[in-house]
N, C-alpha and C positions, 0 to 999 in steps of 0.2 A: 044376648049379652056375651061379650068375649072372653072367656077364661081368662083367670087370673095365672102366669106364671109364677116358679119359683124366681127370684130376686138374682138371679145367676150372671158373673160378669158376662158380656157381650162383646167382642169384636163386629163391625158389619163393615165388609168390604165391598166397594164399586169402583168395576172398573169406568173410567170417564173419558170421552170422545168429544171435543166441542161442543160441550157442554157449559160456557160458562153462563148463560145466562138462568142458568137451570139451577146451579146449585147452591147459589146462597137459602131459595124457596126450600130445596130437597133439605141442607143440615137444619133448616127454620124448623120444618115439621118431623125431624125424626129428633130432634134434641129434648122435645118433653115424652115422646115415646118412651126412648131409651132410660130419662132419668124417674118415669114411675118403671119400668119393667125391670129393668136391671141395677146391682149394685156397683157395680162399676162398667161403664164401657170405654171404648174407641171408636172412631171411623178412620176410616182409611180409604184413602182415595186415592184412585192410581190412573195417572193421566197418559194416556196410552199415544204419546207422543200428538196429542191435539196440536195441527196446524194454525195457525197466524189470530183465533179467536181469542188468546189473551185467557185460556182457561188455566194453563198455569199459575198466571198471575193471581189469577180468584182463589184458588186453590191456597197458596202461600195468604194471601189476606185473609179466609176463612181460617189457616192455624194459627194464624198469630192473636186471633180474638178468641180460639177456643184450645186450651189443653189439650185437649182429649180428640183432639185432630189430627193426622196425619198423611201427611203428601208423598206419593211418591209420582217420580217421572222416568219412564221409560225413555231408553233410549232413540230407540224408535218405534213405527207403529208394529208392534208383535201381533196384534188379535185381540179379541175380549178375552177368550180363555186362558191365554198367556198372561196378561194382565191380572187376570183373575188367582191365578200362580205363583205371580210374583204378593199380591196383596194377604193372599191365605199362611203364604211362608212368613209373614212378617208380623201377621195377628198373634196377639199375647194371653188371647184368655181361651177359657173353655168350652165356646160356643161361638162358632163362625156364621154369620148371617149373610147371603153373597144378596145383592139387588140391582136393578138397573139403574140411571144416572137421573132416566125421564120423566120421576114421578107415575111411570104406569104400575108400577110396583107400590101402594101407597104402604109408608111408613106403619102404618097405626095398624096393619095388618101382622107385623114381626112378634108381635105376645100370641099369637095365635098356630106362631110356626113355633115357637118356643115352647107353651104349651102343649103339642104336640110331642114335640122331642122328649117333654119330660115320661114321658108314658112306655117311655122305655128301647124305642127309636134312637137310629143313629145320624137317618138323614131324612128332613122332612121337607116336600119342594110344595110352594104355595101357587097353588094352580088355578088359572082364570078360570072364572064360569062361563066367559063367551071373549074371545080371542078378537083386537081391532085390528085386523090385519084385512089386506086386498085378496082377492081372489086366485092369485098367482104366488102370493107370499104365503097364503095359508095352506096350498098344497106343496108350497118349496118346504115347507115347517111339518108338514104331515110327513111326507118324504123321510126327515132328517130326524123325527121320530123312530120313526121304522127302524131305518138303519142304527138309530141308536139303542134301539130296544135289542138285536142282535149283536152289539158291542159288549152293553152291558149284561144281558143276560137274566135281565129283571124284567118282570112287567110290568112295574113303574116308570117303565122309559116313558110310555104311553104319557105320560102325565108329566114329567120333564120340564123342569120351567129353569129359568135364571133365579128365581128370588126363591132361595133354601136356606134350610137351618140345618149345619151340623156339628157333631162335635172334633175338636180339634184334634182329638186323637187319631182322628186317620189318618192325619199327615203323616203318620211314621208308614203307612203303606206303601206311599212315592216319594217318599223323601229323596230316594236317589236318582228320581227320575230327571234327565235332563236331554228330554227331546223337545226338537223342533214346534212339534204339533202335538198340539195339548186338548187333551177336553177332561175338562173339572168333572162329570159327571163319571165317565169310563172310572176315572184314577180310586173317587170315592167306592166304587165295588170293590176298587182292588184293599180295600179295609174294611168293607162290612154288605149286609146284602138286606139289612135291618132297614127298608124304605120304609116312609111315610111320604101321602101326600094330604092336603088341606083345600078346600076350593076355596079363592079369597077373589079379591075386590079387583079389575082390572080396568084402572083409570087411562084414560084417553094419556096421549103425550104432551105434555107439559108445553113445550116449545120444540120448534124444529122439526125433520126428519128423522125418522129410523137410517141406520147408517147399515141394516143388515136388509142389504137387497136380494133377488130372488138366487143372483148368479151365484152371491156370496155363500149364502145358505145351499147351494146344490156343491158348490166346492168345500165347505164344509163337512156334507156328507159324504162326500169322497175321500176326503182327508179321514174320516173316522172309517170308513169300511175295510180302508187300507193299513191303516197306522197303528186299528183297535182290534182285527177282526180278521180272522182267515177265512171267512167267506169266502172272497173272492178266487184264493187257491181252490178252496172246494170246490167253484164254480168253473173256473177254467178245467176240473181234473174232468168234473160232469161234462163240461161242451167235445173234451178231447175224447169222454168214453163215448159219447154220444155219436160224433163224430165217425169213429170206430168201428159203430155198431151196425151206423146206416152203410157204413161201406163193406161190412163184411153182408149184407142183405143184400146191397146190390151188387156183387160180388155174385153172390148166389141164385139171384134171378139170372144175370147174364148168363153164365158158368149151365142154369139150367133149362133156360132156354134154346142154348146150343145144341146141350146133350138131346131135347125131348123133340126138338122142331130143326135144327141142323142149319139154323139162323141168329145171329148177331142182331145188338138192339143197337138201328140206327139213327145219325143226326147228332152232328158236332154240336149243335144246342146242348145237348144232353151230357154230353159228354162234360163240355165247358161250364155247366152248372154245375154240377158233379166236384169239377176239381174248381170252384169256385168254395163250395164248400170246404171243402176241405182245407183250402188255404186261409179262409174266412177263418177259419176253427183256431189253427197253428196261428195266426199272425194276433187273433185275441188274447187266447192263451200266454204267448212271448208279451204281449203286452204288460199282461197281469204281473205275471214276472219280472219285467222290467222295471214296474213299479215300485214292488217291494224291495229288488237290490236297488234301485237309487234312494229308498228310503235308508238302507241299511248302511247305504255310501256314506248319507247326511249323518248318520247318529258317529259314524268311525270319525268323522273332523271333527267332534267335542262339540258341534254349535249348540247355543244354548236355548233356553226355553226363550231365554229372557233376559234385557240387562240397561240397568237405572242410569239415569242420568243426573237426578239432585234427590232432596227427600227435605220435606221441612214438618214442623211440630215435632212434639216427642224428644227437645234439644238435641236436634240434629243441626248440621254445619247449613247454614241456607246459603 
């Protein structure tokens, strides 16, 4: 039987990608959830510039039948977690619930993340028991794990999902965050380190494709090793000492081969490996480098995380 939460208002923010056939089903079965679990909620849906499918439109029809609805629309396509940025900024109560658009997240699971939270938890993420993913997507997602467990700094990265429960006071952590590239989970450490996870229901996808392919997800991960993490300096500093080290050894073969045997080691092979190395080393290294100043280039123009194009429910202008 699922714990009972406290009656606490709820915001639940998703963000939404061509989605429209999806979500009349999705607010159908989260709207008796929300009105036994909580005393007052929202949803918020944030259409992350969905092309020609008309999910817009559904969107403005779902608030004009429910109050307690909320549309926003991005300007253009930003990300989920941009999206997700934009939606968490604009939630009004004291408990943020993030989920996906497709129903694999099922609704009726959200008192169970909230139950949690209340135990004294800041962020509690609702983790599948067995992941429906391909063979190639579920080590691009292991992968992006990894990498995001040394962002954050937690070993709950491990456990990582899209459908969390937290409270709204971390916002004041990033609030003046206003970069490019976003990941909602990095930002939440930067205001509490108080994880929770929950294992919960992981339903098949409602309609459609997954719109987070293998490539996606490997550029993801790079976007966080670089934009969250000095890893990578650390790692260039290691290939350069490393580098260094193997040349000051073979340095010292050569150098003592000379002196003991009165012979040089030959074979341009050797040689050309040698400073194949070496150049290998210097040209990664500059790379790495180069990546963090053109990150640092992006943040000096003011661009933004993010930036709307209409908003309806909530008597806003449609």
């Amino acid at each position: 039987m699922s714990p009972t939460p406290a009656r606490r208002p709820l915001s639940v923010v998703i963000p939404v990608y061509q989605s429209s056939a999806i979500l009349p089903k999705l607010i159908e079965r989260l709207e008796p959830v929300l009105q036994s679990a909580s005393s007052e909620f929202e949803v918020i849906l944030v259409d992350d510039d969905s092309p020609g499918d008309g999910t817009w439109h559904v969107i403005e029809a779902l608030a004009e039948r429910h109050a307690w609805l909320h549309g926003i629309r991005m300007l253009r396509n930003y990300g989920q977690h941009n999206a997700l940025l934009c939606g968490i900024r604009a939630a009004s109560h004291p408990v943020i619930v993030t989920m996906d658009d497709d129903l694999q997240h099922p609704p009726e699971e959200i008192p169970r993340l909230v139950a949690k939270l209340e135990e004294g938890f800041d962020v509690v993420y609702g983790t599948p028991g067995r992941q429906r993913h391909g063979l190639w997507r579920g080590v691009a997602s292991r992968i992006t794990k990894l990498v995001l467990q040394g962002a954050m700094g937690a070993e709950t990265a491990s456990q990582v999902s899209a459908f969390r429960a937290f409270r709204s006071d971390l916002r004041e952590a990033f609030a003046d965050y206003a970069s490019p590239y976003v990941n909602i989970d990095v930002l939440l450490t930067w205001g509490s380190m108080r994880f929770a996870a929950v294992q919960v229901r992981h339903d098949p996808r409602a309609s459609g494709q997954s719109n987070y392919t293998v490539t996606k997800l490997i550029v993801h991960a790079l976007n966080m090793m670089t934009g969250f993490s000095v890893f990578p300096l650390q790692l260039a500093s290691l290939v350069g000492f490393g580098s260094t080290l193997l040349g000051v050894v073979m340095l010292g073969y050569v150098v003592g081969r000379y002196v003991i045997e009165g012979a040089s080691v030959p074979g341009f092979s050797f040689l050309a490996s040698i400073i194949a190395i070496f150049s290998g080393a210097q040209l990664f290294s500059l790379g790495i480098l180069g990546e963090y100043l053109a990150r640092m280039h992006l943040r000096s123009m003011g661009r933004p995380s993010y930036a709307t194009r209409a908003q309806t429910g909530r008597g806003s202008d449609r």
